[in-house]
Steps between C-alpha positions, in 0.01 A plus 500: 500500500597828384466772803574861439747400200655236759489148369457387885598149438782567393521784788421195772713230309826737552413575864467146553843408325689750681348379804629195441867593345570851687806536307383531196297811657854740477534692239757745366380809313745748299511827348817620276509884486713740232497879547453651198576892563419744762251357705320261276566101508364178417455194661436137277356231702453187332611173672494344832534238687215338630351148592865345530621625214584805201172582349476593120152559476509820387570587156568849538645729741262796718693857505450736728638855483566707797543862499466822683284732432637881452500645832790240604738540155304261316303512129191291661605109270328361763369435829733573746670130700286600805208511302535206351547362859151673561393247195627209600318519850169525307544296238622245726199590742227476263649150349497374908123637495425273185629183590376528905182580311472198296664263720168622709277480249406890460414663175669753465364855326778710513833601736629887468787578722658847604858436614677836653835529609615804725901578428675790584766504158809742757551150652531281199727814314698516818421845638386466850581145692163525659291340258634171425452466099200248423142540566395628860174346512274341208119507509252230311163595399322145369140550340350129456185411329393147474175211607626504849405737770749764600629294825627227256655723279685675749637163631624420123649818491617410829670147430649664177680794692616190698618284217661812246821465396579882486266611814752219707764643407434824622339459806765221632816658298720393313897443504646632166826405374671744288841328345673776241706375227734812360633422130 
C-alpha cells in the first residue's frame, strides 16, 4: 500500500531488516565542495555508502550553489551555507513527518514548514568574540493538515522532530573534524 507517496511495505520491510542486522543501519553521506570565485561555490553529492556497501543508484549528481547575498561581498549565486542548513532541517523534517505518518496510517494533506535561524554575522566575520559564529537559536513553525485530529498530528510531528537527522544534530551537537591539506 501506497501511503502519502510511501510504499509502506517496503517502509516496514526495511525497519524490520535493520532491526534484525543493525549494521547495515550506518550510513556514510558526502558532499565535495569547489569555490568558484568570491563567495559563490558548489557542492556535488552523488554517492554514498549505505546498506553495507557504495551505492550507485544515482545516475546523476545534485548541485547546490552557495552564495552571499550583497550586503556581505557577495553577487547573491545562491543561498547562503546557513541557509541551506535552514533547508536541510525542513526538508529533513517534513520527510520524518511523511514516513511517521504512514508508518501510522495518516493521510496526509499537506506539511508547510517555516524554519528561522537568528545569527548575529560580527561573530562568524570575527569582529566581536561575543557571539560565537553559528545560529543563536532556530525556531520551527509546522502547519499539518491531514484525516487525523490535531493531537495525532502533533505527536507525528512529534516522533519526527525525534527521529530527524538534521534536527539531532543540532539539538545534541555535533563534533566536527576539520583536517586541512595545503598544496
Amino acid at each position: 500500500m501506497v501511503r502519502n507517496g510511501v510504499d509502506t511495505h517496503q517502509l516496514f520491510a526495511t525497519l524490520d531488516l535493520l532491526t534484525s542486522r543493525p549494521e547495515l543501519g550506518h550510513f556514510r553521506l558526502r558532499a565535495n565542495n569547489r569555490w568558484i570565485d568570491g563567495t559563490h561555490n558548489r557542492s556535488t553529492i552523488r554517492g554514498f555508502h549505505a546498506v553495507g556497501a557504495e551505492d550507485t543508484s544515482r545516475d546523476e549528481a545534485f548541485e547546490l550553489d552557495a552564495g552571499a547575498p550583497a550586503v556581505l561581498l557577495g553577487t547573491d549565486t545562491g543561498a547562503t551555507p546557513a541557509e541551506h542548513l535552514l533547508h536541510a532541517l525542513a526538508a529533513d523534517l517534513t520527510t520524518a513527518i511523511v514516513y511517521v505518518a504512514a508508518a501510522r496510517r495518516v493521510e496526509l494533506e499537506s506539511v508547510d514548514s517555516e524554519v528561522v535561524g537568528d545569527v548575529d554575522v560580527r561573530g562568524c566575520l570575527g569582529l566581536d568574540s561575543a557571539p560565537q559564529g553559528g545560529f543563536e537559536r532556530v525556531g520551527v513553525t509546522v502547519r499539518i493538515t491531514g484525516d487525523a485530529p490535531e493531537p495525532m498530528l502533533r505527536a507525528i510531528a512529534e516522533r519526527a522532530a525525534a527521529c530527524s537527522v538534521v534536527c539531532g544534530m543540532l539539538t545534541r551537537g555535533l563534533p566536527v573534524d576539520v583536517d586541512v591539506v595545503a598544496a
